[in-house]
C-alpha positions as CSV (number, residue, x, y, z in Angstrom):
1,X,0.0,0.0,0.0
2,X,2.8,2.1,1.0
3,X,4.5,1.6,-2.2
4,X,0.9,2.5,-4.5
5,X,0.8,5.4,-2.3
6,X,3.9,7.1,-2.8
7,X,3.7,6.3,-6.8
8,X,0.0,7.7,-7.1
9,X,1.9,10.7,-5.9
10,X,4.4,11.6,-7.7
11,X,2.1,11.2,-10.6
12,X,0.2,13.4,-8.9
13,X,2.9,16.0,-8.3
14,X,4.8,15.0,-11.5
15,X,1.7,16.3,-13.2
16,X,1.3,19.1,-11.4
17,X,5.1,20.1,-11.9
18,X,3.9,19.4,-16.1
19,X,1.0,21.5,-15.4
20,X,3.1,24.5,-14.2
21,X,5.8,24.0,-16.6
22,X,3.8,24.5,-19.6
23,X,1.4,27.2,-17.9
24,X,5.3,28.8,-17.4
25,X,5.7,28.3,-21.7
26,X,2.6,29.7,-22.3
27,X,3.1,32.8,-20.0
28,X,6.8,33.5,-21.6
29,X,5.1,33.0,-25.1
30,X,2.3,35.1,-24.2
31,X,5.0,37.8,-23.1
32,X,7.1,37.3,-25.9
33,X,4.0,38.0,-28.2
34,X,3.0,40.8,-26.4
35,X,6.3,42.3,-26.4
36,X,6.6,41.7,-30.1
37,X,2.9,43.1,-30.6
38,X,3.8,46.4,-29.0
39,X,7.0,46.4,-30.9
40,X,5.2,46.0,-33.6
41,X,2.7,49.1,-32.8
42,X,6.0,51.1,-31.8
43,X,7.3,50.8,-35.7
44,X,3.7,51.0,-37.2
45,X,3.6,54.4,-34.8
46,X,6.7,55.6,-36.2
47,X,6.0,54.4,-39.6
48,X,3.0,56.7,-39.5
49,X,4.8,59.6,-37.8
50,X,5.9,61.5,-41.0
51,X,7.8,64.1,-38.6
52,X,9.7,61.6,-36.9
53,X,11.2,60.4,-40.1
54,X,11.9,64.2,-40.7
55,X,14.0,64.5,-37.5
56,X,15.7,61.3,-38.6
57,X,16.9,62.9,-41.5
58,X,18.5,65.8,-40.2
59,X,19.9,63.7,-37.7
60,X,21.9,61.6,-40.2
61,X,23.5,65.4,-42.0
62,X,26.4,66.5,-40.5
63,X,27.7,70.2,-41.3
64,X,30.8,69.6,-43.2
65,X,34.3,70.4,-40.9
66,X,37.2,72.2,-42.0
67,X,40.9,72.1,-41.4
68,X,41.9,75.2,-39.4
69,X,43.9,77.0,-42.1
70,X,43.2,80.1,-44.1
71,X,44.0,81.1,-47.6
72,X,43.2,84.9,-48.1
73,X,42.8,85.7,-51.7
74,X,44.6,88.9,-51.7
75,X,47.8,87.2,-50.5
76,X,47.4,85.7,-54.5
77,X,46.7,88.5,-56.5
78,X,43.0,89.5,-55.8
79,X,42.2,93.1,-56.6
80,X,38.7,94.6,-54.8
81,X,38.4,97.4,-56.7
82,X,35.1,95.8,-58.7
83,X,36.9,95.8,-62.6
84,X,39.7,93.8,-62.0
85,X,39.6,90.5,-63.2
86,X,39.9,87.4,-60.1
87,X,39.2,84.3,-61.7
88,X,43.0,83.2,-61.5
89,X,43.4,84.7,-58.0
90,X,40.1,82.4,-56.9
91,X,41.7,79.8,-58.8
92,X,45.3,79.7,-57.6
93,X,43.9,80.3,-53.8
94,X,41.8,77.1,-54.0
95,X,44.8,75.2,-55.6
96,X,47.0,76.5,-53.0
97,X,44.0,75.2,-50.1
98,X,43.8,72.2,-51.8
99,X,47.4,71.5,-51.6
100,X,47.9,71.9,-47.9
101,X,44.9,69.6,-47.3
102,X,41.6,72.2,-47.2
103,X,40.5,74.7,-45.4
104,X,38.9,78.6,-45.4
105,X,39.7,80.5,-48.9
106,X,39.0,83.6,-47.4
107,X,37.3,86.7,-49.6
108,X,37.4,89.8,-47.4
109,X,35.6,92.9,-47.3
110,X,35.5,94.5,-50.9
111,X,34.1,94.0,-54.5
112,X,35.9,91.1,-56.8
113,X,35.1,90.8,-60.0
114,X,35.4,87.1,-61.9
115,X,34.4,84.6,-64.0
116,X,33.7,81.4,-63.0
117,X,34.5,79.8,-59.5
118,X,35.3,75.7,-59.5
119,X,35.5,74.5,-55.8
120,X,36.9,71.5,-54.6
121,X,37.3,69.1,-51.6
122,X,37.6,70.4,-48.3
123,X,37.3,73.7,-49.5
124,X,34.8,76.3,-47.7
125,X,34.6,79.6,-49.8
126,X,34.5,82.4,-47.3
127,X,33.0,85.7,-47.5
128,X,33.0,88.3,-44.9
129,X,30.4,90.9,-44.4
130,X,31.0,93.5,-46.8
131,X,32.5,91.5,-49.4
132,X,30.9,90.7,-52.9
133,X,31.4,88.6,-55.7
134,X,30.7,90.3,-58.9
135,X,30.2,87.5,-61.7
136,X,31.1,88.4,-65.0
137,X,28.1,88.6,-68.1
138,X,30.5,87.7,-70.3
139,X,29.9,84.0,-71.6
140,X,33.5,83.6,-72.7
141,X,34.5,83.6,-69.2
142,X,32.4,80.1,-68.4
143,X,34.8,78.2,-70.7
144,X,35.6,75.6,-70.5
145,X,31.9,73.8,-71.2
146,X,31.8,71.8,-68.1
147,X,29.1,68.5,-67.5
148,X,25.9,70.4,-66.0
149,X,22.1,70.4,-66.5
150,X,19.4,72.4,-68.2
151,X,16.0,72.2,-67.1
152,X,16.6,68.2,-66.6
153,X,18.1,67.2,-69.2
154,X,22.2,66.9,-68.5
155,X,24.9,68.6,-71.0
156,X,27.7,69.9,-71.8
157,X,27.5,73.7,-71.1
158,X,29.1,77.1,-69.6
159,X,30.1,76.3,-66.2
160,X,27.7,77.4,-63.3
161,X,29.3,80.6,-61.8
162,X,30.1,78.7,-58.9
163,X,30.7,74.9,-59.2
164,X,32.2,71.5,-57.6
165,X,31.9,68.5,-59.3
166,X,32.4,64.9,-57.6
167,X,33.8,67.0,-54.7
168,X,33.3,66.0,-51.2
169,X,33.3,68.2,-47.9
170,X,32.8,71.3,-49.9
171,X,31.1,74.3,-48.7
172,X,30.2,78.8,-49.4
173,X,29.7,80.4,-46.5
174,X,29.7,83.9,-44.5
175,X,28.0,87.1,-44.5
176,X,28.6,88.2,-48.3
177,X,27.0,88.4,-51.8
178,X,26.8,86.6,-54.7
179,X,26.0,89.1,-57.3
180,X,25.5,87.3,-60.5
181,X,25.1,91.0,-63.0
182,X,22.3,88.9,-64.6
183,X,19.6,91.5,-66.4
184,X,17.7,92.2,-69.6
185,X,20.7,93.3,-71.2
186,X,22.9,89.7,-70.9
187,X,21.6,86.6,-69.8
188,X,18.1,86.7,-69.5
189,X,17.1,87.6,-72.7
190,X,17.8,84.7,-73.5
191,X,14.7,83.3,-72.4
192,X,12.7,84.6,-75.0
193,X,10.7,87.0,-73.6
194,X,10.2,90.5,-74.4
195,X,9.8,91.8,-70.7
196,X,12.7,89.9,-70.0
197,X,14.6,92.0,-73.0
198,X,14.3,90.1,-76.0
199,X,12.8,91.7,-79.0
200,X,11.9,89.9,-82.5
201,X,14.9,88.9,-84.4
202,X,17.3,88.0,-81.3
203,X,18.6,84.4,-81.1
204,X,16.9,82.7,-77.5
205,X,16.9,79.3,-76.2
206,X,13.8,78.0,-78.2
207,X,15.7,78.4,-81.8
208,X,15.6,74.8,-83.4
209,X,19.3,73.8,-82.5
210,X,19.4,74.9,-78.4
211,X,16.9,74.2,-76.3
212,X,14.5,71.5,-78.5
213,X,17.6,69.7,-79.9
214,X,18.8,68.9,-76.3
215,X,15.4,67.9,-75.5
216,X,15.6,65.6,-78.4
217,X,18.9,64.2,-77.2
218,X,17.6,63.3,-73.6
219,X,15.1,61.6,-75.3
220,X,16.6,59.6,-77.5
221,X,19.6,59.0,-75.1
222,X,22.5,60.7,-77.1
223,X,25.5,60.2,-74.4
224,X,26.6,63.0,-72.8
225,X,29.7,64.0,-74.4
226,X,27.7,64.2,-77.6
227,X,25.6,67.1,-75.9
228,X,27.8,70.3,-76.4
229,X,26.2,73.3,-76.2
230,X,27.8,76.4,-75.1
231,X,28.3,79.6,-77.6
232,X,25.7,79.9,-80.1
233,X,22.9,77.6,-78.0
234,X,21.6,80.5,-75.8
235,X,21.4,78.3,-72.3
236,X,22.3,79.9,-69.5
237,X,24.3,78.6,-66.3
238,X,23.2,77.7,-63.4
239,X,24.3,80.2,-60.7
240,X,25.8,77.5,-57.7
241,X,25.7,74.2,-58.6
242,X,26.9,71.4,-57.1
243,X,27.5,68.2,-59.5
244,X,27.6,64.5,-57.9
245,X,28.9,65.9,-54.9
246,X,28.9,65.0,-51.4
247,X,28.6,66.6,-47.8
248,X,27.8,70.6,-49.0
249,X,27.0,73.3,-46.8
250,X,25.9,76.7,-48.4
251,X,25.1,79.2,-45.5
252,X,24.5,83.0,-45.0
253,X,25.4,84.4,-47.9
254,X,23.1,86.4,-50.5
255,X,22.7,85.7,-53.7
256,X,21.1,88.0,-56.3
257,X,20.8,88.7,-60.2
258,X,20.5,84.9,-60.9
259,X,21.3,84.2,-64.8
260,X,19.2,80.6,-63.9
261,X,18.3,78.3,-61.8
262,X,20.3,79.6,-58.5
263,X,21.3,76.6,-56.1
264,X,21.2,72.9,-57.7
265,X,22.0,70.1,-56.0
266,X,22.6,68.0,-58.9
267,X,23.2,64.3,-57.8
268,X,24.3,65.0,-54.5
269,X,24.2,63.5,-51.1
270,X,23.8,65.6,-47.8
271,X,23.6,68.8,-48.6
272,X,22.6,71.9,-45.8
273,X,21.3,75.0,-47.2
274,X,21.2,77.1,-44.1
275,X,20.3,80.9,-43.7
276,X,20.5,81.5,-47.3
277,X,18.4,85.3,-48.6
278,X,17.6,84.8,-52.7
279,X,16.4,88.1,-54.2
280,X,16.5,87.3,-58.1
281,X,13.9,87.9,-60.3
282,X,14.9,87.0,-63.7
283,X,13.3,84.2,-65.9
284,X,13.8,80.5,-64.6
285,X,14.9,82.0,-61.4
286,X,14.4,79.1,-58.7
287,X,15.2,79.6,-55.7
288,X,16.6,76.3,-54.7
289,X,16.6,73.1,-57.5
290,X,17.8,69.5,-55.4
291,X,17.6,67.2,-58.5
292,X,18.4,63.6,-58.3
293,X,19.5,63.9,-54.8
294,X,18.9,63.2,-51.5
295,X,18.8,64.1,-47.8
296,X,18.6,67.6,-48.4
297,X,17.8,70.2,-46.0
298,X,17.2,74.0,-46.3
299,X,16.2,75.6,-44.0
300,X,16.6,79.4,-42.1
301,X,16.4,81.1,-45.7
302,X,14.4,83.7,-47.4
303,X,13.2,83.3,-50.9
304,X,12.3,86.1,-53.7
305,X,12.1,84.5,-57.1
306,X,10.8,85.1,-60.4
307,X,10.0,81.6,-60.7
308,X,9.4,79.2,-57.7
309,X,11.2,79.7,-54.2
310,X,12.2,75.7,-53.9
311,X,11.3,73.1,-56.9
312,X,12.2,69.9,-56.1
313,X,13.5,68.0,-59.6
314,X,14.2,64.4,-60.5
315,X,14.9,64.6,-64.7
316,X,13.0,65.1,-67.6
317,X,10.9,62.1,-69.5
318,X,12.8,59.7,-71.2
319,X,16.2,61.2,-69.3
320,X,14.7,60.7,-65.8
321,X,13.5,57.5,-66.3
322,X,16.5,56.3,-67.6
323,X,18.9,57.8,-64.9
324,X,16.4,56.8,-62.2
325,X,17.7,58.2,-59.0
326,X,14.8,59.6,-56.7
327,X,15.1,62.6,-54.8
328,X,13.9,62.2,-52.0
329,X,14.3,63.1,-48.4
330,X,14.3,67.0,-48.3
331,X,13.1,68.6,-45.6
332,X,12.4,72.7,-45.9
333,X,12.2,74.2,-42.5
334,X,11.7,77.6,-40.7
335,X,12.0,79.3,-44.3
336,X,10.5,82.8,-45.5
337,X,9.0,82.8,-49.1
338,X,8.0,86.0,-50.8
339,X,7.6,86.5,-54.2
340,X,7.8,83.2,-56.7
341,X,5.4,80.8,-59.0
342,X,5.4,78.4,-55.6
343,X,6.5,78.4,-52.3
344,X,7.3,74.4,-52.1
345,X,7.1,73.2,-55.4
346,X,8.0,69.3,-56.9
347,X,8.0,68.9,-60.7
348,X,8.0,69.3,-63.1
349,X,10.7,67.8,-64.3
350,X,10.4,64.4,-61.5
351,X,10.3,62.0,-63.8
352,X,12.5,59.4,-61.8
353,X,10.1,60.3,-58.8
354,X,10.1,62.3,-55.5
355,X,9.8,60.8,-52.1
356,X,9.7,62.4,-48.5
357,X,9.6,65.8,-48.6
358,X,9.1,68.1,-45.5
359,X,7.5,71.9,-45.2
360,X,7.6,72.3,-41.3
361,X,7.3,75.9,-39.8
362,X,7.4,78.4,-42.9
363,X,5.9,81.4,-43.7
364,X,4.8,82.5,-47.0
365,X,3.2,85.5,-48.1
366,X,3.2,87.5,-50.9
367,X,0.8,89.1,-53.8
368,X,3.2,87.8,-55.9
369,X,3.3,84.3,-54.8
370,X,1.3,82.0,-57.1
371,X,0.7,79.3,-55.1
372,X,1.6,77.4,-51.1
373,X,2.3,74.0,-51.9
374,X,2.5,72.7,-55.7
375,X,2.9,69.7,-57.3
376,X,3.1,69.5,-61.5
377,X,3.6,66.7,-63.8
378,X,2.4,65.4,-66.6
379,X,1.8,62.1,-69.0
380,X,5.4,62.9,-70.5
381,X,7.0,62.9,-67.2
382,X,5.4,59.7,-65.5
383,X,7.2,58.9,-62.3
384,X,5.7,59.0,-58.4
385,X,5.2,62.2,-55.8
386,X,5.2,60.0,-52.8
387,X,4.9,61.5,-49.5
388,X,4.7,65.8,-49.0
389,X,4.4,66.4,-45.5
390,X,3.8,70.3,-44.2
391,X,2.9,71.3,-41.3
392,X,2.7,74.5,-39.1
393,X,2.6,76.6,-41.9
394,X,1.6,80.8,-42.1
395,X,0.4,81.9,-45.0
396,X,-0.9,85.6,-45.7
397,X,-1.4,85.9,-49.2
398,X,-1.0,83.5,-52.7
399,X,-2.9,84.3,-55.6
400,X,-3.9,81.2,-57.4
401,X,-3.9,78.0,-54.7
402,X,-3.5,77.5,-51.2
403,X,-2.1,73.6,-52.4
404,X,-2.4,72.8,-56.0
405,X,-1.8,68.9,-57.6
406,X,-1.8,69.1,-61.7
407,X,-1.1,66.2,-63.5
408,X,-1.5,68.1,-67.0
409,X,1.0,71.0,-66.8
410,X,2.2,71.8,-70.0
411,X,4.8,74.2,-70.9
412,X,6.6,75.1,-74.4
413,X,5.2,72.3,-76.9
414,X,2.5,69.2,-76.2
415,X,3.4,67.6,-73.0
416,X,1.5,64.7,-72.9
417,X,2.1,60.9,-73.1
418,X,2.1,57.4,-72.5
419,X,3.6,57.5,-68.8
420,X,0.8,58.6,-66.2
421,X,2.1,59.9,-63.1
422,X,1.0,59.4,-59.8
423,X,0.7,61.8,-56.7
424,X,-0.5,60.3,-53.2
425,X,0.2,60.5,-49.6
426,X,0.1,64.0,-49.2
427,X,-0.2,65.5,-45.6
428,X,-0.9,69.4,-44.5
429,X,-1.1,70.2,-41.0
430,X,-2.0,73.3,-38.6
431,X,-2.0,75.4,-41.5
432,X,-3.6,79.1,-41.5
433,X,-4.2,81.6,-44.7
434,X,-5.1,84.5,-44.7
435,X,-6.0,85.2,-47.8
436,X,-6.3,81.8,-50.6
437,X,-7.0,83.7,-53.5
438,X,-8.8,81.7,-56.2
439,X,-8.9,77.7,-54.8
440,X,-8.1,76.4,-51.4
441,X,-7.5,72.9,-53.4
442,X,-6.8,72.7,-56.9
443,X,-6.6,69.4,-57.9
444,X,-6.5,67.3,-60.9
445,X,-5.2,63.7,-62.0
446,X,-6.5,60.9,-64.0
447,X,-9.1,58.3,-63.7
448,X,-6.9,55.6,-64.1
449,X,-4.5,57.1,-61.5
450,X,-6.7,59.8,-59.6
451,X,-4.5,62.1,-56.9
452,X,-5.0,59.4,-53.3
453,X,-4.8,60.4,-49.8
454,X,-4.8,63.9,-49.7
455,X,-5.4,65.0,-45.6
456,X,-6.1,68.3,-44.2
457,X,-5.8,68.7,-40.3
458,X,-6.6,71.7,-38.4
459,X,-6.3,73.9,-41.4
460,X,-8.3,77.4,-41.8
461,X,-8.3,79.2,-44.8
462,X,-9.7,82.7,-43.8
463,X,-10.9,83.9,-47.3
464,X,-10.5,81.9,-50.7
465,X,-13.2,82.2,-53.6
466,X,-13.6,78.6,-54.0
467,X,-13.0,76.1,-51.7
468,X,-12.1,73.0,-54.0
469,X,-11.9,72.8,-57.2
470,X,-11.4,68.6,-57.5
471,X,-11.3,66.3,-60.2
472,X,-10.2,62.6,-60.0
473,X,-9.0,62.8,-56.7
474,X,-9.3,59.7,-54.2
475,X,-9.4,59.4,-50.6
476,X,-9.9,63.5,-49.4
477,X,-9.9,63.7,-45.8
478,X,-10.4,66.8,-44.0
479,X,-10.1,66.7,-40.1
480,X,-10.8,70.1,-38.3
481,X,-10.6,72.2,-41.3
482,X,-12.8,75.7,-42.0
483,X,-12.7,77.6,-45.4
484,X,-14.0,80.9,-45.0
485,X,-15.7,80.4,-41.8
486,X,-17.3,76.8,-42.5
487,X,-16.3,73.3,-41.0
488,X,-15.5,71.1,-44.0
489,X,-16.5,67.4,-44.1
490,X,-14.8,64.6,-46.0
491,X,-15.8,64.0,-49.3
492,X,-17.7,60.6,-49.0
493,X,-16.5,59.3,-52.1
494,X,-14.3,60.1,-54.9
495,X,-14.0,63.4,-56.4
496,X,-14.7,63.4,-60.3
């Protein structure tokens, strides 16, 4: 009996020792599940946080550091009386920076006038308060034809008045100007344009053999050292451009009296704009251009333009999609715009696509300004506007468009095409207007790929003449936002 007994219980306590043992498994699985779940949430969270992913970005761009040594260009020949030629002072200055492994190429106080300025690694170009860069209007003195870009569509072509290519740790900085002489009687004529100085019988950009030939070549994929322009072709540079370049910082100086596009990212990687004043209002005059590039931030600046403060690019058509390099994380914070066709802008040339942009805490307000927020595209561009993100902006006055979407812009010739773009995931937040002018939402895309997830939150337009003006437009959501007065409510379908 003794012996039954004792067996009956440890089968007994042997099965309550299984019993605990896998109500022990279970709790560690349950645990371990929960602990995955709420991982889990914690990346969905941040995967939905748009501004987290905007801190993350300017977390990863370092401001580019400099050896402590100074190169002054009047220790190699500048002249500051504003008619002397500098170009081989700037030149020899870098060389000799260059040589003794980077540093400041110092331009003091004063007024130096040159052709064009080629950086290079560890170089920061320097200019004090009071000093000025006068660049010459002579196109003679942006030879040699360098590799550049024209409206996206890469070339060879004067150099930009100020330009690295495949330079890294490279940087303009300080307190002076960048006056680039550009006016109705040099480079902007060349546009075209009679207020802009051209008159009937001039050669411009839009003669058979300039700007349409190199359109043809980007679309037919002639290589790039087949593309020489230059003399004779009517395109002007870019004012500071930097080419395939790497860790840039362009901060506090102004520029002004842009022959073209002013600052171009072209290719680049990490790149600060940072405190920057643009006051140029000649043709194509674009405030800031990133193209093909990535992790981009500007931010502190003030833009005046005659064409739009920022426009975020990614190539032309058949050239975009072939070099196929996004742009794509560019964040645009605490910035002034004033005049321009757009205060945030993507397009159109995007053709290889734009991801992740970010408008936080800007003010724009102008009766010059066109339009907030601005996306443009078209069937001949194709490629994707993926994720624009704005938030805690002030706006006082635009004329056409609080936030306009246009997938049928057309400029010069017929501009549509096979490739159908899309626009989505597009985000404004604690917004106020003043004044909206003609649309609070302009909208427009295709039925086969209609404009999707567009949200307003806590926006107020105080005054616009029309609300919305929608067409092919899925998924509208508008949380907490009045237009002149009245609480809006979500479409509850698509617009058409």
């Amino acid at each position: 009996m003794v012996s039954i007994f004792s067996f009956q219980n440890e089968k007994k306590a042997l099965n309550l020792f299984s019993s605990f043992i896998l109500m022990v498994i279970m709790l560690i699985a349950f645990s371990s599940c929960k602990e995955s779940k709420k991982e889990d949430e914690t990346i969905a969270s941040s995967e939905k946080s748009p501004w987290d992913a905007m801190n993350a970005v300017i977390e990863s761009v370092s401001v580019p550091k400099f050896p402590d040594a100074t190169f002054n260009i009047m220790d190699f020949g500048a002249n500051p009386d504003g008619t002397t030629f500098n170009t081989e002072a700037f030149k020899t200055t870098i060389a000799a920076c260059v040589e003794k492994g980077g540093g400041i190429v110092l331009v003091p106080e004063g007024n130096y006038l040159t052709g064009a300025i080629h950086l290079d690694n560890n170089v920061n170009l320097h200019l004090e308060e009071g000093a000025e860069i006068l660049f010459s209007t002579n196109p003679k003195d942006y030879y040699p034809l360098v590799p550049t870009s024209y409206e996206g569509v890469e070339l060879i072509n004067y150099s930009p008045l100020i330009y690295a290519s495949k330079k890294n740790n490279v940087a303009v900085t300080g307190k002076g100007t960048l006056n680039g002489q550009a006016s109705n009687d040099n480079w902007w004529k060349w546009c075209g344009k009679e207020e802009y100085g051209w008159k009937k019988g001039m050669p411009q950009q839009k003669d058979s053999l300039n700007l349409p030939r190199l359109m043809e070549m980007g679309q037919n994929g002639t290589p790039l050292e087949k593309r020489v322009f230059g003399d004779s072709h009517y395109l002007r540079p870019n004012f500071i451009e930097f080419y395939e370049c790497k860790n840039v910082l362009l901060e506090g100086v102004k520029i002004t009296n842009a022959p073209f596009w002013i600052i171009h990212p072209f290719k680049s990687n990490n790149v600060i704009v940072d405190g920057v004043t643009v006051e140029s209002h000649g043709p194509n005059n674009d405030g800031c251009d990133p193209e093909y590039s990535k992790n981009v931030i500007i931010k502190n600046c003030t833009f005046n333009t005659g064409d739009d403060c920022i426009a975020i690019k990614a190539g032309r058509d058949a050239e975009g999609r072939r070099v196929g390099i996004k742009s794509e994380n560019i964040v645009v914070q605490n910035c002034k715009m004033l005049d321009g066709h757009g205060g945030v802008v993507i397009g159109s040339e995007m053709s290889a696509g734009v991801h992740n942009v970010y408008v936080d805490n800007c003010t724009m307000d102008s009766p010059n300004l066109d339009r907030a927020i601005r996306l443009k595209t078209n069937s001949r561009r194709g490629g994707t506007i993926d994720g624009v993100y704005v938030r805690n902006v002030k706006i006082g006055q635009v004329k056409e468009a609080v936030l306009k979407l246009n997938m049928f812009y057309a400029t010069y010739t017929n501009q549509t095409g096979e490739f159908i773009p899309e626009i989505k995931n597009i985000w404004l937040e604690n917004i106020t207007v003043k004044n909206g002018g003609e649309f609070g939402i302009l909208a427009k895309g295709y039925k086969e790929s209609p404009i999707t997830n567009v949200t307003l939150r806590n926006v107020n337009i105080e005054k616009v003449e029309n609300a919305f003006s929608l067409e092919n437009v899925s998924n509208l959501k508008l949380i907490d936002t009045y237009i002149n007065g009245a609480l809006m409510q979500s479409p509850a379908k698509e617009e058409n």
